[in-house]
DRENSE-106865 format. One line per field, with one value per atom (N, C-alpha, C, O): residue number from 0; residue in three letters; chain; atom name; x, y, z. Coordinates in pm, whole numbers, plus 50000, padded with zeros to 5 digits. Example, Ala and Ser with C-alpha at 12.3 -4.5 7.8 and 13.67 -1.06 7.14 Angstrom:
// DRENSE-106865
i	0	0	0	0	1	1	1	1 .
aa	ALA	ALA	ALA	ALA	SER	SER	SER	SER .
ch	A	A	A	A	A	A	A	A .
at	N	CA	C	O	N	CA	C	O .
px	51319	51230	51320	51424	51285	51367	51290	51341 .
py	49431	49550	49670	49668	49775	49894	50003	50114 .
pz	50780	50780	50780	50846	50708	50714	50787	50804 .
//
This chain:
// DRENSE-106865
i	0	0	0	0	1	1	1	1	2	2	2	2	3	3	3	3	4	4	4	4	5	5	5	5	6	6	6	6	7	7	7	7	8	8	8	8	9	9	9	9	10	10	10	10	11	11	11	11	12	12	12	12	13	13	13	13	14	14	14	14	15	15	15	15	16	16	16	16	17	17	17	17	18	18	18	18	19	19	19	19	20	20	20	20	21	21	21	21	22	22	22	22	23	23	23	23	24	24	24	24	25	25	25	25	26	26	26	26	27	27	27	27	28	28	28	28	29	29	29	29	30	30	30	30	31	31	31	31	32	32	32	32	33	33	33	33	34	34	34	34	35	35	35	35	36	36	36	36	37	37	37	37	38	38	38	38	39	39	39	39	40	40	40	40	41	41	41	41	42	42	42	42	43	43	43	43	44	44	44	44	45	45	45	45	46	46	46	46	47	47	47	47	48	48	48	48	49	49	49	49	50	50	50	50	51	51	51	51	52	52	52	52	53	53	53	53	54	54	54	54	55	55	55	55	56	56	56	56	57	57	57	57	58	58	58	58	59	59	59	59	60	60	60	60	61	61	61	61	62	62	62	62	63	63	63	63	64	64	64	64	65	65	65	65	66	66	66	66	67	67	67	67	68	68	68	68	69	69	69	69	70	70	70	70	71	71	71	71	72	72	72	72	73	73	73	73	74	74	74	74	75	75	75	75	76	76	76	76	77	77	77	77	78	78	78	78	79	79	79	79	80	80	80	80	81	81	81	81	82	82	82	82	83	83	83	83	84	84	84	84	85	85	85	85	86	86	86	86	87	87	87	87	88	88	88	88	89	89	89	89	90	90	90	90	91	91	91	91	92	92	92	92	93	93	93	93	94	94	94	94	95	95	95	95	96	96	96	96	97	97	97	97	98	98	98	98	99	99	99	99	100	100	100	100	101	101	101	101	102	102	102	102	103	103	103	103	104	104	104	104	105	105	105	105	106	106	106	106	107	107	107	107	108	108	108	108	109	109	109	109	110	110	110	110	111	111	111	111	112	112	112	112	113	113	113	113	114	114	114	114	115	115	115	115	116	116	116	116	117	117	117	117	118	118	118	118 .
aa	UNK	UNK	UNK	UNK	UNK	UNK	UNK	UNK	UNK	UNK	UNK	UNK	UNK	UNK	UNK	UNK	UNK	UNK	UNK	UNK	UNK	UNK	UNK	UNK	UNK	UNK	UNK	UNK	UNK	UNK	UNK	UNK	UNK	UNK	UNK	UNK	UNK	UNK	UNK	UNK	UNK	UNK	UNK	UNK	UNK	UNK	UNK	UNK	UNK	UNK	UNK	UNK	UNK	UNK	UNK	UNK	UNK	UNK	UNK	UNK	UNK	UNK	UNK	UNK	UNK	UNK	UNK	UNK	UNK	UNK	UNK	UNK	UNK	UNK	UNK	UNK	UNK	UNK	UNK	UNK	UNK	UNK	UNK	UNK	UNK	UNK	UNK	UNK	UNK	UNK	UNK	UNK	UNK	UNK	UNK	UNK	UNK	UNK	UNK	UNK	UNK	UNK	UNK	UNK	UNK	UNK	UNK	UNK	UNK	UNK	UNK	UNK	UNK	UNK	UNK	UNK	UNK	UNK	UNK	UNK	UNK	UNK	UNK	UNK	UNK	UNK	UNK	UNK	UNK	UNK	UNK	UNK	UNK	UNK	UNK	UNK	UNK	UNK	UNK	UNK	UNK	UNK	UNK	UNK	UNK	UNK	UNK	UNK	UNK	UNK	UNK	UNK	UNK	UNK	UNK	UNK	UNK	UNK	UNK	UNK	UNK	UNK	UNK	UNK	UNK	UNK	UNK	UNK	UNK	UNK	UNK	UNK	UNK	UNK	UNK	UNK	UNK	UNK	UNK	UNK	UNK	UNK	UNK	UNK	UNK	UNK	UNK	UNK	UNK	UNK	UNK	UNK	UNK	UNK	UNK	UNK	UNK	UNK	UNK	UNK	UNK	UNK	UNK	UNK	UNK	UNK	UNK	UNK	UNK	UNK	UNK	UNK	UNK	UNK	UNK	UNK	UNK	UNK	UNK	UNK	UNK	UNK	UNK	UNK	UNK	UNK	UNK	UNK	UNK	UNK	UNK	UNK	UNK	UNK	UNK	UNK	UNK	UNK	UNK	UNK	UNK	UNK	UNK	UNK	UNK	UNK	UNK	UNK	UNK	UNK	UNK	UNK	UNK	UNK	UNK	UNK	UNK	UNK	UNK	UNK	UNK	UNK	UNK	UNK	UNK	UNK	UNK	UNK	UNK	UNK	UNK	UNK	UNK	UNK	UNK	UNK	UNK	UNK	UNK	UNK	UNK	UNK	UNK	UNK	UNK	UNK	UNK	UNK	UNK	UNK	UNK	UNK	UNK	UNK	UNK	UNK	UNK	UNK	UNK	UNK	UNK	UNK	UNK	UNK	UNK	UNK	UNK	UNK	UNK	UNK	UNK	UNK	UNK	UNK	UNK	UNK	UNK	UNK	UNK	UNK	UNK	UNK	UNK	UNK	UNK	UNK	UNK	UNK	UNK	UNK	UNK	UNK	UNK	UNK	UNK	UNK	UNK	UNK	UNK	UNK	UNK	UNK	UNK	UNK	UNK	UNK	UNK	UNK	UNK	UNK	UNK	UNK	UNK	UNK	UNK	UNK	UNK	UNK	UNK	UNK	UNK	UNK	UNK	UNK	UNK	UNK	UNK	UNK	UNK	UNK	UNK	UNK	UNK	UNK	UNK	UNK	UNK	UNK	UNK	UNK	UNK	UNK	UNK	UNK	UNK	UNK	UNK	UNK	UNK	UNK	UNK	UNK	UNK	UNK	UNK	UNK	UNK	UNK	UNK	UNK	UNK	UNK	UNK	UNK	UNK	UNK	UNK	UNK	UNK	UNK	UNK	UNK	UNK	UNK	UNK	UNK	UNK	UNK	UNK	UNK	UNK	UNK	UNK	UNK	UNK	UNK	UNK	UNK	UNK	UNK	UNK	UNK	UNK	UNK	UNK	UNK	UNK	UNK	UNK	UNK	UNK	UNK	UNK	UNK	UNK	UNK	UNK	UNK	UNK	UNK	UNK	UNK	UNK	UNK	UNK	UNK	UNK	UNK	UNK	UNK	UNK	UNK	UNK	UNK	UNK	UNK	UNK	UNK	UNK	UNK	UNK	UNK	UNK	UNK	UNK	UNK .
ch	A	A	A	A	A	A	A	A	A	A	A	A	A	A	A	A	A	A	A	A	A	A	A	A	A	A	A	A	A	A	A	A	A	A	A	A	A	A	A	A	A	A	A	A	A	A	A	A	A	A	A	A	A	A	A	A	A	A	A	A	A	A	A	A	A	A	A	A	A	A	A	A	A	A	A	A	A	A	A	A	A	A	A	A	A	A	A	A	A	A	A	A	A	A	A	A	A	A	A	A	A	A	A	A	A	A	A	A	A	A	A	A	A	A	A	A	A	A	A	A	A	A	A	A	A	A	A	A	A	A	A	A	A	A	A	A	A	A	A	A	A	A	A	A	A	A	A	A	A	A	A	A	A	A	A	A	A	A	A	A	A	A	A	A	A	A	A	A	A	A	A	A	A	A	A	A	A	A	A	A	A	A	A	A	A	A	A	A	A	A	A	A	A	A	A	A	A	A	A	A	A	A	A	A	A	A	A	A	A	A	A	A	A	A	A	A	A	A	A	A	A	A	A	A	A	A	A	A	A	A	A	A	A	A	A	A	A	A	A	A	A	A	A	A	A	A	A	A	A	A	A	A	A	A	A	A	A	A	A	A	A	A	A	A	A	A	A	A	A	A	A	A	A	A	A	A	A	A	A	A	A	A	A	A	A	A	A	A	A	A	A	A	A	A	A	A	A	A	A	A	A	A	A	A	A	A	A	A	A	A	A	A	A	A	A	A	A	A	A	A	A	A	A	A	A	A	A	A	A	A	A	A	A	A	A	A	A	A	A	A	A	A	A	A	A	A	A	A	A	A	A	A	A	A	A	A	A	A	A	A	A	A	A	A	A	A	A	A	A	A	A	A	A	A	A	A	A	A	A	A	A	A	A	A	A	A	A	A	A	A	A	A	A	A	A	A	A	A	A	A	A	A	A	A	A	A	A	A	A	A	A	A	A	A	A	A	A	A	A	A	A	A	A	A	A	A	A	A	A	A	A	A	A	A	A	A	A	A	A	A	A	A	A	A	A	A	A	A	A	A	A	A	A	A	A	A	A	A	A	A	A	A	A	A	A	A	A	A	A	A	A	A	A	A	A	A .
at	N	CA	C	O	N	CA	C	O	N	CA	C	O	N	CA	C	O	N	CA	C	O	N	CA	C	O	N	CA	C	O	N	CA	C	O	N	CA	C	O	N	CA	C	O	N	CA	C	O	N	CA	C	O	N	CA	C	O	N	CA	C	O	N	CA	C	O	N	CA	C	O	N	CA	C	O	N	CA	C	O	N	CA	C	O	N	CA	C	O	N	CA	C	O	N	CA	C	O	N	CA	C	O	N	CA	C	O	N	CA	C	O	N	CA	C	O	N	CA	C	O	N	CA	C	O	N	CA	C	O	N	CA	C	O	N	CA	C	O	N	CA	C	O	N	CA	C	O	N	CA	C	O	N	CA	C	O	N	CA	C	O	N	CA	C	O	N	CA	C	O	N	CA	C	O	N	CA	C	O	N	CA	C	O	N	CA	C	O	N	CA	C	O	N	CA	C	O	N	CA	C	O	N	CA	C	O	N	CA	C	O	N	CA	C	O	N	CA	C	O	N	CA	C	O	N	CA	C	O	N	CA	C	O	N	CA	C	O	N	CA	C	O	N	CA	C	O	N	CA	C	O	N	CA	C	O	N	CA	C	O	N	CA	C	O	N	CA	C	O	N	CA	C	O	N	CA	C	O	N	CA	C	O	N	CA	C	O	N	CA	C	O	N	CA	C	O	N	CA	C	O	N	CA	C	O	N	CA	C	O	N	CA	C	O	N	CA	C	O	N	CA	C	O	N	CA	C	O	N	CA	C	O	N	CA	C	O	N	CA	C	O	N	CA	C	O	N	CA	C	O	N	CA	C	O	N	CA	C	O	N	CA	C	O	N	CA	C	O	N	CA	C	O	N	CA	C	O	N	CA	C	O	N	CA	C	O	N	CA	C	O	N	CA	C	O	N	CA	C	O	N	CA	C	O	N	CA	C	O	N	CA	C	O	N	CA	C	O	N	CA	C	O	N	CA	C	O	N	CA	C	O	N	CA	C	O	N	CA	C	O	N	CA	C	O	N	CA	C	O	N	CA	C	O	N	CA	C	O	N	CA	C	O	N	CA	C	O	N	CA	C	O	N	CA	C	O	N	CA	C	O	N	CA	C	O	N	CA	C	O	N	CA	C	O	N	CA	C	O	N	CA	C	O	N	CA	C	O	N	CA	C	O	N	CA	C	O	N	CA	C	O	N	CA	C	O	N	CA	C	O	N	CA	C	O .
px	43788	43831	43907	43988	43879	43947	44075	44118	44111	44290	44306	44264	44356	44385	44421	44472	44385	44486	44607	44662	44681	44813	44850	44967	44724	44718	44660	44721	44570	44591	44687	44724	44725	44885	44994	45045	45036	45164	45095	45159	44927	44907	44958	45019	44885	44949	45078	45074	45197	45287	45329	45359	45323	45375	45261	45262	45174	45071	45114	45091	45168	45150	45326	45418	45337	45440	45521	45459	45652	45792	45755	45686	45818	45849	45927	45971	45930	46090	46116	46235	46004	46044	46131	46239	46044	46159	46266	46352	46273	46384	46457	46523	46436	46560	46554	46489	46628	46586	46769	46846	46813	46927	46927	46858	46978	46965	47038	47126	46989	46992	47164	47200	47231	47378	47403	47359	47481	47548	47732	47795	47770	47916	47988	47962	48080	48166	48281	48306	48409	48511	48609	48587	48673	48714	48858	48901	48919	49067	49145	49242	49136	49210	49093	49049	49063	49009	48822	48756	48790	48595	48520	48575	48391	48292	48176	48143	48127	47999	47926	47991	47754	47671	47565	47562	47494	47427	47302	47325	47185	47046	47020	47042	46981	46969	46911	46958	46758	46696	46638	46604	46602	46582	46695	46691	46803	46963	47002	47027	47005	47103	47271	47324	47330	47502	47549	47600	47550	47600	47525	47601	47405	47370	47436	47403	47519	47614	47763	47837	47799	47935	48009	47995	48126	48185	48316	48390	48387	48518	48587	48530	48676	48744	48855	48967	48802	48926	48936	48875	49097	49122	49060	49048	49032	48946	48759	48702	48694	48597	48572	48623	48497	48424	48268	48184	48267	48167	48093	48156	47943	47851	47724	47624	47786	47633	47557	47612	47445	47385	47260	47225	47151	47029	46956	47000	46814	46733	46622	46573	46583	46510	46376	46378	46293	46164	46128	46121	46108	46085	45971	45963	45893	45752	45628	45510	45678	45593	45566	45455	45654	45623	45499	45453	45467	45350	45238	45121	45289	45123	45063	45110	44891	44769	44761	44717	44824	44807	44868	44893	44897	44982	44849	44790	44825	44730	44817	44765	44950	45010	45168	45190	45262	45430	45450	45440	45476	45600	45755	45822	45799	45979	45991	45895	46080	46170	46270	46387	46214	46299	46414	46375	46533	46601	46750	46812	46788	46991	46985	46886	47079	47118	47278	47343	47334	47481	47465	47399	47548	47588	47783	47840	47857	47978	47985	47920	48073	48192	48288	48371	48301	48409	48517	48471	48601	48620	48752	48798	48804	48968	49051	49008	49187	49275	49312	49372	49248	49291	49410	49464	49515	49636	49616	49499	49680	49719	49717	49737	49691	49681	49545	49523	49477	49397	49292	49282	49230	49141	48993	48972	48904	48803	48722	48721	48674	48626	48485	48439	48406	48238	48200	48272	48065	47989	47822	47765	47781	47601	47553	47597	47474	47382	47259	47256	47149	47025	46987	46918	47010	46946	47039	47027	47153	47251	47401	47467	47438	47568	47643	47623	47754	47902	47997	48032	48074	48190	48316	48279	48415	48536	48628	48698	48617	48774	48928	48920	49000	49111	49245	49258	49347	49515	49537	49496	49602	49715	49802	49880 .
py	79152	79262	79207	79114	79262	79195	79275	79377	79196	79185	79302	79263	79419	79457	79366	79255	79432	79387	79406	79513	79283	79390	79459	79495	79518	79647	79769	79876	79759	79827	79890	80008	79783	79805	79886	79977	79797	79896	80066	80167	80058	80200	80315	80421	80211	80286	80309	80412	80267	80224	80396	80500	80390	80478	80619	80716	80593	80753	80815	80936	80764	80854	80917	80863	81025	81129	81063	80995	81066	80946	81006	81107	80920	80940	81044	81022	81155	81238	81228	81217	81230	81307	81166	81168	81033	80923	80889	80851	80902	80877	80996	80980	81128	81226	81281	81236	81380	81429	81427	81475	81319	81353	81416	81363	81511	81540	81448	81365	81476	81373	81435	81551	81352	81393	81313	81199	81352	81319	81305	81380	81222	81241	81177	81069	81269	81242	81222	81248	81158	81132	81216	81205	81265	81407	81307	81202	81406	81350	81394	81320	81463	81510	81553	81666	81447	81492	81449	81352	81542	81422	81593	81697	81580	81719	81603	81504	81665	81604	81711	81815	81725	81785	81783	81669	81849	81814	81928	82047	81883	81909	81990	81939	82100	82203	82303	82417	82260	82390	82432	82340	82589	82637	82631	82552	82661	82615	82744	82768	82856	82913	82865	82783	82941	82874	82900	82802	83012	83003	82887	82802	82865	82732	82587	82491	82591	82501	82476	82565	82411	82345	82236	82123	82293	82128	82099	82194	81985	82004	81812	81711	81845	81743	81701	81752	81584	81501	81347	81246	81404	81245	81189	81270	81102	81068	81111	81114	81137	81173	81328	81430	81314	81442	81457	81368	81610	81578	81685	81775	81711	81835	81823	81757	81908	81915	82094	82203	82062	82179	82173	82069	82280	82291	82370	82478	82328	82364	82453	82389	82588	82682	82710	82730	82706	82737	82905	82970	82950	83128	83123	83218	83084	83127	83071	83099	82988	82925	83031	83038	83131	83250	83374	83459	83359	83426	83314	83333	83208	83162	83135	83130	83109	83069	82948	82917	82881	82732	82624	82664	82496	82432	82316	82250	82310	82183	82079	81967	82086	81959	82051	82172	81929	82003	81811	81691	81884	81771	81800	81718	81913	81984	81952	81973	81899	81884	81979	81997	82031	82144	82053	81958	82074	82002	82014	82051	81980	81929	81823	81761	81825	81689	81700	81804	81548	81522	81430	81331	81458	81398	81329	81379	81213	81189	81074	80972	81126	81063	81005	81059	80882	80794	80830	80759	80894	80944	80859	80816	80844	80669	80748	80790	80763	80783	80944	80979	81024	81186	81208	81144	81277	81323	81396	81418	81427	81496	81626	81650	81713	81869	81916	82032	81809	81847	81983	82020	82005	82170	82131	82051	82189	82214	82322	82431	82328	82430	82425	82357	82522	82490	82646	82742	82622	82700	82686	82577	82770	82723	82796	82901	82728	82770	82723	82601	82783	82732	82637	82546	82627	82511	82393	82315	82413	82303	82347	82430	82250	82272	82219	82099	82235	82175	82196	82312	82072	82075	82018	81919	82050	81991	81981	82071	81855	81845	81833	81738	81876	81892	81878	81884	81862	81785	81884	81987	81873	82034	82039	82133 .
pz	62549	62467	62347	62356	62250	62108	62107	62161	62036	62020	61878	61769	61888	61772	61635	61644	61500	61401	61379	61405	61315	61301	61231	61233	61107	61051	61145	61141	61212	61311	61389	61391	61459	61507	61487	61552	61316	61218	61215	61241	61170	61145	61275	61286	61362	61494	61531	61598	61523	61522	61415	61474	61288	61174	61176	61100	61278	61234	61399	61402	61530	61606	61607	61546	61679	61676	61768	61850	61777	61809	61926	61933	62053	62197	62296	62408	62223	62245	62361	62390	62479	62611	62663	62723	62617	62638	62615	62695	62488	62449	62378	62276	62446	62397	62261	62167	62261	62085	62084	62167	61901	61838	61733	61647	61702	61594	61474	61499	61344	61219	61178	61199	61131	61091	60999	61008	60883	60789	60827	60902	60772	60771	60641	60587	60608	60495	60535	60653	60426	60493	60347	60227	60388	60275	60217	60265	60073	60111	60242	60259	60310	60398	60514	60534	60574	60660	60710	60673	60786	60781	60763	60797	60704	60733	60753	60687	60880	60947	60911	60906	60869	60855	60973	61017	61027	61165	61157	61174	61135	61130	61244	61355	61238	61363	61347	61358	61310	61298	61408	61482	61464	61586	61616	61710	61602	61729	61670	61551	61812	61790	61790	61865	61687	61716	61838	61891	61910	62060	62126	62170	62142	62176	62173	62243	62094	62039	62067	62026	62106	62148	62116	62162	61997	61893	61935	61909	61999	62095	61988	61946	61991	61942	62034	62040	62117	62196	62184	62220	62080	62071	61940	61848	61925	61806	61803	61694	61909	61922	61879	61925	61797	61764	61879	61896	61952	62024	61994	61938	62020	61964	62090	62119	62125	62292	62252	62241	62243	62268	62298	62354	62272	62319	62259	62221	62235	62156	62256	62349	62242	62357	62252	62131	62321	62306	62319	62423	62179	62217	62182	62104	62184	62175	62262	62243	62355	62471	62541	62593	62559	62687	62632	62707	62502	62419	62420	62452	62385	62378	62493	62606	62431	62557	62635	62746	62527	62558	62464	62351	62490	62370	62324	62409	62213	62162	62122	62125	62079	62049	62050	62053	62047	62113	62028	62057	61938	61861	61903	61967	61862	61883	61976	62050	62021	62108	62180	62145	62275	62350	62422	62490	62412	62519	62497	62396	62599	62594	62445	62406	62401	62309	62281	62273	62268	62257	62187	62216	62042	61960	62007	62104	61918	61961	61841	61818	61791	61647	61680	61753	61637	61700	61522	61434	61486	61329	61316	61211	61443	61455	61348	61240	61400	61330	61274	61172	61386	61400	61384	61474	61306	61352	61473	61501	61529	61662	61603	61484	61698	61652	61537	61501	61499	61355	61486	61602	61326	61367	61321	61231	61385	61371	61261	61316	61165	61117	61077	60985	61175	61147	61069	61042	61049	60941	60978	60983	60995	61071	60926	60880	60882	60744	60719	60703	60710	60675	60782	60736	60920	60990	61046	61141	60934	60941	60953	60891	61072	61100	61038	61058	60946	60900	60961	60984	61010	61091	60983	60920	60959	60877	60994	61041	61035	61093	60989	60910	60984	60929	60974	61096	60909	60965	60996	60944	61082	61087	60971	60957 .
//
């Protein structure tokens, strides 16, 4: 049996659809570091906000939620399932929290903004 190319390969490699069920779905995040404070941005389309849970302990910023499938229970059948239905946990190591700082999120267009802030 012949040995692929390794254009072959790379194509294969960059044309098939990522591994999710293996390796988990994260969502994509941005983070800024403010004068006063951090706003993380967090990619979440399909997420309802009650779905969502943002808890700050300690220096860790943490974001667990879950992505639900509403339209599997209508269709006939699936021909291909890229999305990723599932649990996912994000966690911000942000070092150097004052004590007491606050949380302030905003769900818009798909995307979550979190501003942690000083007291």
């Amino acid at each position: 049996m012949a040995k692929p190319s390794h254009q072959a390969f790379l194509r294969h490699l960059l044309l098939r659809p990522p591994d999710v069920a293996h390796h988990g779905w994260v969502p994509a995040a941005d983070v800024y570091e403010l004068h006063a404070g951090w706003l993380i941005k967090v990619e979440l389309a399909g997420i309802r906000p009650q779905d969502v849970t943002v808890t700050l302990e300690g220096d860790v910023l943490r974001i667990v939620g879950r992505r639900r499938d509403w339209v599997a229970h209508e269709a006939r059948g699936c021909r291909s399932l890229e999305i990723s239905y599932e649990r996912f946990e994000r966690t911000f190591d942000l070092g150097g929290i004052p004590q007491g700082s606050r949380i302030v999120t905003e769900y818009r267009d798909g995307m979550l903004l979190i501003k942690v802030l000083p007291p």
